[in-house]
C-alpha positions in Angstrom: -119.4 96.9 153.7 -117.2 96.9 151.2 -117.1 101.1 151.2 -115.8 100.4 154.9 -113.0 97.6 153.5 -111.9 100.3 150.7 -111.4 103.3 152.6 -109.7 102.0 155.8 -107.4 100.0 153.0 -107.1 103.1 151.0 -106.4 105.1 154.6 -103.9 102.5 155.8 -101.8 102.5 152.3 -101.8 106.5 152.5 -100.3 105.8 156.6 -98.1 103.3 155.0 -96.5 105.8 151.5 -96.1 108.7 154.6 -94.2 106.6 157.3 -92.1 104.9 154.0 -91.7 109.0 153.2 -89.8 109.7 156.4 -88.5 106.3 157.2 -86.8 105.4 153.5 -84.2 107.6 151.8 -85.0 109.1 148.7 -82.1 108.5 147.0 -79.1 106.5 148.3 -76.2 105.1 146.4 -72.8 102.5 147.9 -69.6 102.7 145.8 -66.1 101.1 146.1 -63.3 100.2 143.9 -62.1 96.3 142.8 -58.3 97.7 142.6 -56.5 99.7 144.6 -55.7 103.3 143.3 -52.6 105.1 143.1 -53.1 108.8 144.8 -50.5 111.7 144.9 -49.9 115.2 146.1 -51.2 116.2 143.5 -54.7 115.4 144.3 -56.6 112.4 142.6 -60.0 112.2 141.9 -61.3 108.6 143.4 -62.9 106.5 140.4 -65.3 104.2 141.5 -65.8 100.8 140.1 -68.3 99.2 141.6 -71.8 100.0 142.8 -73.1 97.6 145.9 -76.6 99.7 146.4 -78.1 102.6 144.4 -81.6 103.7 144.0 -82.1 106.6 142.1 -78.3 108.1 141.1 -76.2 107.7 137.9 -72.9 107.5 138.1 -69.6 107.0 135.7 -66.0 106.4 137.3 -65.1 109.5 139.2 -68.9 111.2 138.6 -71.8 110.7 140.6 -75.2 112.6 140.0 -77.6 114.1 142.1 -80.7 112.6 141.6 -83.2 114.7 143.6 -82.8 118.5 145.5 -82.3 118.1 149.0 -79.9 117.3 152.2 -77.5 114.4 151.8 -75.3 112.7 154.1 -72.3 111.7 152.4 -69.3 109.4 154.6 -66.0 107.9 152.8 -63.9 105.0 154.1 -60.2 104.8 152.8 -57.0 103.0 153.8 -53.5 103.8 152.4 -50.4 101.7 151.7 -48.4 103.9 154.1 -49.1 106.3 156.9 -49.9 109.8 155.7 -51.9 112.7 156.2 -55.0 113.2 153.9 -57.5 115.7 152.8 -60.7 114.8 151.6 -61.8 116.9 149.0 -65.9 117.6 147.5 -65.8 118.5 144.0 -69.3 119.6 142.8 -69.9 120.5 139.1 -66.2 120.8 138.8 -65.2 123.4 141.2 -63.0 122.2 144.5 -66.1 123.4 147.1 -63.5 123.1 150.3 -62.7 120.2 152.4 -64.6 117.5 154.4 -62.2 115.1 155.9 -58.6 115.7 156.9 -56.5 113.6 159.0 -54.6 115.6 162.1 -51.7 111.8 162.1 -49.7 110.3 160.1 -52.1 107.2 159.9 -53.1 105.3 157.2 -57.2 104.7 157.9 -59.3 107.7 156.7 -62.4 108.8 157.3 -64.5 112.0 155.3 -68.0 112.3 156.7 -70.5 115.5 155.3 -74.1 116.6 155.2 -74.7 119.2 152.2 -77.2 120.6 150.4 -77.7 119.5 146.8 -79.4 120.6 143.5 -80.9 118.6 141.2 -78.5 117.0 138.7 -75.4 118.6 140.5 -72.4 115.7 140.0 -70.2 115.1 143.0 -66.8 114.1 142.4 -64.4 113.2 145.6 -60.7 114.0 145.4 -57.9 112.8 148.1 -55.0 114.5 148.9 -52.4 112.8 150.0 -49.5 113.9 152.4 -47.3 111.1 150.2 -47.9 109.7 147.4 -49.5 106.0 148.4 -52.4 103.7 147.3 -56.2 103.6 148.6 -55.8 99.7 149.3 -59.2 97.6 148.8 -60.7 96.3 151.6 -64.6 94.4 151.6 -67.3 96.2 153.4 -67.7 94.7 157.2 -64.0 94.0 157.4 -61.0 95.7 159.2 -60.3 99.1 158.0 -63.0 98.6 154.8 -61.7 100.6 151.5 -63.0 102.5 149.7 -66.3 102.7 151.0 -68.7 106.1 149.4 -72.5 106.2 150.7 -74.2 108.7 150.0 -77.9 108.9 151.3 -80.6 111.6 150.7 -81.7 113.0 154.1 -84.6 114.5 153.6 -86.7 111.8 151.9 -88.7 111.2 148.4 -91.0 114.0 147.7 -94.5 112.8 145.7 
């Protein structure tokens, strides 16, 4: 009997670590800022301040580390001071990759959304340029025009 209790227990954990495999990220992270951030035509790298969720990256003001290989989704929330016009910017191991987010009017809500593939330990910066120069305004998460918001969540789940 208790050969019978073990292995459907052992059998139901095993059902249990595959669904959490394909239901659960592997890696996921939330950043924002406590201040608002002055940003110019220049470009600025965003410098995060505060982490809300992480499981599994590191991270240091503007850098964030890839954790595992694999596909991630990655989606920034900004608002501005003023109405411009603003790229989004990925940075990955210091070389401007191309754009991800631009905004077509003059507006002053911003959103950058991506999926990209990702190599162990590559460190993803985001940089915002600006139409003016203006502020990224801080806004909670769940309220009107949140700021800055950055998730990043792996897509293709945990490997074991």
């Amino acid at each position: 009997m208790s050969n019978l209790i073990t292995n459907n227990l052992a059998s139901v954990i095993s059902e249990i670590q595959d669904l959490q495999r394909v239901e659960t990220a592997g890696a996921c992270i939330t950043l924002t800022r406590s201040a608002s951030q002055a940003i110019t035509t220049a470009g600025t790298l965003i410098t995060w301040q505060t982490e809300t969720r992480n499981n599994g990256f590191t991270w240091s003001t503007t850098d964030i580390t890839i954790p595992t290989a694999g596909y991630y989704g990655i989606q920034v929330f900004l608002q501005t001071s003023g109405n411009v016009t603003l790229f989004t910017q990925r940075v990955i191991n210091t070389v401007n990759i191309g754009y991800f987010g631009y905004s077509f009017t003059t507006i002053n809500y911003h959103v950058a959304t991506m999926i990209r593939y990702f190599a162990s330990g590559d460190v993803l910066q985001i940089r915002v340029i600006p139409s003016s120069n203006v502020n990224i305004n801080v806004a909670a998460d769940g309220t009107n025009n949140e700021s800055p918001i950055l998730h990043i969540v792996q897509m293709t789940g945990s490997q074991t």
